[in-house]
N, C-alpha and C positions, 0 to 999 in steps of 0.2 A: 511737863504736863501740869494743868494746875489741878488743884485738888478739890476745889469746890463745883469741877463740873463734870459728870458721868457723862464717859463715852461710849457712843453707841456704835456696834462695827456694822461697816457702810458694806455696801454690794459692791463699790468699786474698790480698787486695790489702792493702797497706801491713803484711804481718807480715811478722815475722822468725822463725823456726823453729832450735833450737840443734838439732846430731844428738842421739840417747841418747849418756850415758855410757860403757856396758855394753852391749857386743853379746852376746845369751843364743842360743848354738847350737838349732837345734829340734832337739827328743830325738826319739829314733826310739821308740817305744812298744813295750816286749817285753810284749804282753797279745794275748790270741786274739782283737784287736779289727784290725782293718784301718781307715787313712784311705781315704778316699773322697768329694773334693768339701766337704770342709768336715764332714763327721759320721761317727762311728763306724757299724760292722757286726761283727756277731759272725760268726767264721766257722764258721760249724755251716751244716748243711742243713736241710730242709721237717721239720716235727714235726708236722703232719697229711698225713694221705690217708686215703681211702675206698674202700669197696672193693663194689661190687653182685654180688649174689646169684644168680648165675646156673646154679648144677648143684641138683640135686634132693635129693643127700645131701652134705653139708661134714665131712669128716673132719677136715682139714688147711686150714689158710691161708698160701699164701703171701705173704709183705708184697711191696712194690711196689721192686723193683731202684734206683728213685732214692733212695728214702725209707732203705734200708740200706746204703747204699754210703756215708752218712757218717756210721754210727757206729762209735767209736774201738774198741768191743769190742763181742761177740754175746752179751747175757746167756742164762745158761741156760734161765731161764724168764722168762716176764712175766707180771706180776700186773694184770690188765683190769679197770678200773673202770668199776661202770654207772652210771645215774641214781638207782638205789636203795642202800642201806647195801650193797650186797654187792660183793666183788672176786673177782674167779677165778683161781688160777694154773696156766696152760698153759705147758708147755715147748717150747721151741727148737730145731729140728733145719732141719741143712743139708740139702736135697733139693734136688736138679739144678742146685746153684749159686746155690740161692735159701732165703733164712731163712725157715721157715714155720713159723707158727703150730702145734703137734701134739696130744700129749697133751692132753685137758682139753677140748681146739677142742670136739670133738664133743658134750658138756655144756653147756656154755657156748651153741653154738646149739638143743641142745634144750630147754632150760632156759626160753631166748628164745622159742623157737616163731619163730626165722628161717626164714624160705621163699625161693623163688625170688620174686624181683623187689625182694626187701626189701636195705635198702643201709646200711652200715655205717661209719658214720666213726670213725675213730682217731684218738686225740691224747695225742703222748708226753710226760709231764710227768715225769720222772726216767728214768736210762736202763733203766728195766727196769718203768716201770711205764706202760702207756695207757689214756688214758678212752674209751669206747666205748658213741656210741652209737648203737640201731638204729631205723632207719626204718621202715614198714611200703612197700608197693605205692604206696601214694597220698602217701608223701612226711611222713607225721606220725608224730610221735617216740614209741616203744613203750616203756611204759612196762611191765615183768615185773618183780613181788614173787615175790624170791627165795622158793621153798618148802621146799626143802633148807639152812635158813640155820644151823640147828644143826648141821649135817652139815659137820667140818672140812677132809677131804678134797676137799669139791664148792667148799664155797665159803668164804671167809675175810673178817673182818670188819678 
């Protein structure tokens, strides 16, 4: 055996195991990723919620206190993507401590023909823009061709 190298006893039978050379420190990771058990997490919050229809006239929407409490800033407006070629842009306003939906809201549901019972999902895919789409009563996904699609003000391609 030679003498300038310490042997370390291995788990298996009859090996000899040298240590590494090179001890390499573990880096701490400066990225918006957290360890956690062996695998990476982004630390953002929920980028879906839903939202069911329950008053008879929808002005305004307010989004859901979890779902805004973790983004880094309040865009001015959001631009709402449906299932069809068209986008909506509604603007943003603070009302009783809650981000809601304003300007535009009120088009955008009559446009849809949303009613009471009918249920809305959101999904935020850049921080100013969500895809949206609506249910009817019975749970199947409403599919409305834009009418006003020339019209730049109503809707934007």
């Amino acid at each position: 055996m030679d003498k300038d190298k310490e042997v370390v006893p291995s788990l298996g039978k009859g090996r000899e195991v040298a240590p590494p050379l090179v001890e390499e420190p573990v880096q701490d990771h400066l990225s918006p990723k957290r360890r956690n058990c062996g695998h990476y997490h982004q630390e953002s919050g929920p980028n879906h919620f839903c939202k069911v229809i329950l008053a008879p006239k929808l002005e305004s929407l307010p989004l859901p206190l979890n779902f805004t409490k973790h983004f880094p800033a309040i865009p001015a407006e959001f631009k709402l993507k449906t299932n069809t070629i068209c986008a909506w842009r509604v603007t943003v306003r603070l009302m009783n401590g809650r981000v809601t939906l304003d300007q535009g809201c009120d088009t955008f549901v009559a446009v849809h023909h949303i009613m009471i019972g009918y249920m809305l999902t959101f999904k935020l895919l850049t921080p100013d823009t969500m895809k949206v789409i609506v249910f009817d009563g019975e749970g199947v996904e409403v599919v409305t061709k834009c009418k006003e699609h020339d019209n730049a003000s109503v809707a934007i391609a």
